[in-house]
N, C-alpha and C positions, 0 to 999 in steps of 0.2 A: 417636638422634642427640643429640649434648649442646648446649647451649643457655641464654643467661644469661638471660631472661627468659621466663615464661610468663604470658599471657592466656589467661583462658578467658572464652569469649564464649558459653555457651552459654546460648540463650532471647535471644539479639539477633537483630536482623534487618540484612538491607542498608536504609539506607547507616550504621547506627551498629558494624558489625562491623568496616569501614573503619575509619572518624573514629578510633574508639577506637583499634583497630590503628596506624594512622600516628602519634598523639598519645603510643603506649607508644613507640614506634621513634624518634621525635624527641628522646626523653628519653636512649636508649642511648648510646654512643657506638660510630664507626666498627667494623667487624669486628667487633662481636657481634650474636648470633642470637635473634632473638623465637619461639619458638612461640604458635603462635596454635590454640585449641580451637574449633571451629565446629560445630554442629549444626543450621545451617540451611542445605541447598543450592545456594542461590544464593550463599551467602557463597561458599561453597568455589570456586566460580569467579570471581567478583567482587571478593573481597579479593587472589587472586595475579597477577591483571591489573594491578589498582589500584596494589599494590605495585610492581611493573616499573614500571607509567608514571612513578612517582615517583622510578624509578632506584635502587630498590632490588632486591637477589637470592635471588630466590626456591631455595630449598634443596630443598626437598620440600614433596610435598604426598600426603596417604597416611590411607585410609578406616580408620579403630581399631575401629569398632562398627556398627552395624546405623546410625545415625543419625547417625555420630560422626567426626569427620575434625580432622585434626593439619596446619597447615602451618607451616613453618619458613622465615622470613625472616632475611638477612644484611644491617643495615644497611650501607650502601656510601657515603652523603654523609647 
């Protein structure tokens, strides 16, 4: 999936996988895409939640490695 920014968060924990998350996506502008790198589990459900609520769109979200997980957000406002 193509994508104008990438975070990698991995060795964060919730809630700074968020913070950080929202504070790159605030930077973006409209219609473009953050991926986000997470290797902690709870992120991987906790940052594409957190994301929605903020009215943001969630693209994907898709396990890379043993430990390793990719999600893809559309800033929207």
């Amino acid at each position: 999936m193509e994508f104008d920014k990438e975070l990698d968060l991995k060795g964060e924990v919730c809630p700074f996988t968020f913070v950080k998350g929202k504070l790159m996506i605030e930077q973006m502008k409209e219609g473009e895409v953050l991926k986000i790198i997470l290797d902690y589990k709870p992120s991987v459900e906790n940052v594409p939640k957190s994301m929605k609520d903020e009215g943001q769109e969630v693209l994907d979200v898709k396990q890379v490695g043993d430990n390793l997980w990719e999600v893809y957000v559309r800033k929207v406002k």
